[in-house]
N, C-alpha and C positions, 0 to 999 in steps of 0.2 A: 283736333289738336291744332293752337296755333301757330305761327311760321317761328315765334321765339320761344313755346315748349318742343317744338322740332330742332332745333338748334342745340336747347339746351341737353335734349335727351343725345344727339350727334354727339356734344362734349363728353355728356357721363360714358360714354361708353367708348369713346377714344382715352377720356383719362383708365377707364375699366384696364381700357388695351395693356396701357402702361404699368397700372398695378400690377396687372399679373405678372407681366414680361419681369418689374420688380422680385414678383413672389416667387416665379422659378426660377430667374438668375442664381437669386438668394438662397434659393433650398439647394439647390445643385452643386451651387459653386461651396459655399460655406459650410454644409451640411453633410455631402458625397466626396468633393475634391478636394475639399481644402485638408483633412488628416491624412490623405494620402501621401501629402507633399512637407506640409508643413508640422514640426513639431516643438514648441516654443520653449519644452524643457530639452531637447536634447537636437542641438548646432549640427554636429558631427550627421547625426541621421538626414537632415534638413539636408545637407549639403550633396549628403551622397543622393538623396531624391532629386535635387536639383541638374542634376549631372548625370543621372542613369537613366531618371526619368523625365527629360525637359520637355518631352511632348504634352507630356501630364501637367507641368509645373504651368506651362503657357497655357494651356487651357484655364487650368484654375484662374490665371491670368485675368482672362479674357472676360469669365463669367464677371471677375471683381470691375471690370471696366462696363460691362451690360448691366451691374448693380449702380452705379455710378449713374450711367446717363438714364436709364430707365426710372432712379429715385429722384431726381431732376427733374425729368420729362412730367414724371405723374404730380411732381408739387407744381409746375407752371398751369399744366392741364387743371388741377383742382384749385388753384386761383382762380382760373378762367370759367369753370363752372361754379363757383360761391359770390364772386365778387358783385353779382348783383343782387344777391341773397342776404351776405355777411360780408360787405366788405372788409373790418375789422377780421373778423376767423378767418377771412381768404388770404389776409394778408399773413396773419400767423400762421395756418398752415403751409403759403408757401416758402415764407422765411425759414422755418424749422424744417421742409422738407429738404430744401434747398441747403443750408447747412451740415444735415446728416447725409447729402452726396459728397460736399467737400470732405469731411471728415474720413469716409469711406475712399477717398480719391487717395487719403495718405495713404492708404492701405495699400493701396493697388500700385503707388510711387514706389513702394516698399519692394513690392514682389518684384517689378519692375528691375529695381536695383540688386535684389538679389540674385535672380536669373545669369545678369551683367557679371555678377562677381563671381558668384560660382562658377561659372564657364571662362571667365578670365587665367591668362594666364601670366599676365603683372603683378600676380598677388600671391602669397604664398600659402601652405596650405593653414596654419594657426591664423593669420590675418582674416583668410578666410572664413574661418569656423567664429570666429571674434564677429566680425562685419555682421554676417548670417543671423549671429543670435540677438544682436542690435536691432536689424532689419526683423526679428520676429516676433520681437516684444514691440515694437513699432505698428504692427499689424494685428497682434492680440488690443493692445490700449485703443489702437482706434477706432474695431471694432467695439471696446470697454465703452470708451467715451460717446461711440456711435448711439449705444442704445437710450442716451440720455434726451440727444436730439430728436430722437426716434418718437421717444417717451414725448417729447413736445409739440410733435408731427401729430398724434395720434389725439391728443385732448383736442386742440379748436377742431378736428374733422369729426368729431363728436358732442361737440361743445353746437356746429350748425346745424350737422342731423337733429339734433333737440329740439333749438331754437324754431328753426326753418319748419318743422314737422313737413319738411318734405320726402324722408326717408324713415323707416321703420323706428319708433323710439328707441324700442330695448338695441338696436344697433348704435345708436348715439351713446347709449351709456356703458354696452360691454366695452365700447373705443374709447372712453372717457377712464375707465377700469383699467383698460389694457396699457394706454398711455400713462397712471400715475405707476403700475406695475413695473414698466419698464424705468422708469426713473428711479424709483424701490430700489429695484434690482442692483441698477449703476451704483447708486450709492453704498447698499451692504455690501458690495464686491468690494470696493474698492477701500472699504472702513477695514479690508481683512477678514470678513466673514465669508465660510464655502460651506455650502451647504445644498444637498439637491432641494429639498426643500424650496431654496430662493428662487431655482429655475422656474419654477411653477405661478408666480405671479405672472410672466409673463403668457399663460395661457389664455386667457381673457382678450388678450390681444392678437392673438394667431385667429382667435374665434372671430373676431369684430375684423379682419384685416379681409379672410376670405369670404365673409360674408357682403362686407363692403366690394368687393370684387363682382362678384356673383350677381348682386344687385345692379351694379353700376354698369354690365353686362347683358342684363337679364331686362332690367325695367330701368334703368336710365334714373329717372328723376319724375318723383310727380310733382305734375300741375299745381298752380297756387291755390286754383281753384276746387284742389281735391284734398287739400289737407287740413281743416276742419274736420270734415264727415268721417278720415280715415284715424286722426289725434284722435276723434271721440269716440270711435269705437276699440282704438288700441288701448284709449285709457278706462277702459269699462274692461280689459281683460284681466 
């Protein structure tokens, strides 16, 4: 192995770092803490969580601020490992990563402000429950809107696994899957359509997300000089 596939495998697996840190943030915080605190149909609940349970609510916090820089972190990281592979896809990936952190940041602005209000006591209690449901639909849409970015993160990081055949194909295209899914999704949602059903596009992308991990982890990034022998026996499966 030479001194620039040593470097580059160094990358894939500090971007790995970052992914993951990404992946648990995100499960944890969105998935475990965030119904605890937050409920977008009902203010009145929201407020008393925010107030009975602020140890809780700051955490949940917390995690939305480690989704934030960790979704950052891993699109700078994944420029700096593609950009001499795909400069184009490096660059799309990390514009779209980089955008679905801003996006994500309202969010976390949001809880931010809610915290502030609810434990305020220049506000009265209806301004309050008014304020709170503002600030939750704030954090529902951003996350709404988030997945659309998401969805545009997830094509070129699939879009270079392909091209590059430096990474397992059928991972290129589950992420290629996973990314127009997520776009799917944003838009039926938001046309008014609910349906469990629609949840389910996005699993294509959960699969390609941790696999990408794992990999990126596990084995880094092969060599230029290995991916002929490996496309040709991937594409004979």
């Amino acid at each position: 192995m030479n001194d620039i596939q040593k470097d580059l495998v160094k990358t894939a697996r500090i971007t790995g770092v970052w992914y993951l840190m990404l992946a648990v943030s995100g499960t944890i915080g969105f998935l475990a803490f965030h119904p605890q605190v937050y409920d977008s149909t009902d203010p009145e609940k929201t407020l008393v969580n925010l107030t009975e349970s602020e140890s809780l609510a700051r955490i949940r916090l917390l995690f939305e601020l480690a989704i934030v820089a960790s979704q950052a972190l891993a699109a700078i990281w994944f420029y700096k490992l593609f950009r001499t592979i795909n400069e184009w896809g490096a660059w799309s990936l990390g514009i779209w990563g980089t955008m679905n952190s801003a996006v994500i940041m309202i969010s976390a602005i949001s809880m931010g402000a809610a915290l502030d209000i609810a434990n305020s006591s220049a506000q009265s209690y209806d301004n309050k429950v008014a304020l709170i449901q503002l600030l939750a639909q704030f954090i529902t849409n951003a996350w709404g809107v988030g997945g659309l970015f998401f969805g545009l993160w997830l094509i070129p990081m699939g879009y270079i696994v392909l091209t590059s055949k430096r990474m397992p194909l059928w991972l290129g295209r589950i992420l290629i899957v996973g990314g127009i899914g997520y776009i799917l999704t944003t838009f039926i949602k938001y046309m008014g359509f609910a349906n469990a059903l629609i949840d389910s596009l996005v699993i294509p992308a959960t699969i390609g997300e941790f696999w990408m991990i794992a990999y990126l982890l596990i084995y880094g990034i092969r060599a230029a000089n290995e991916q002929t022998e490996t496309f040709q026996k991937e594409s004979d499966q």
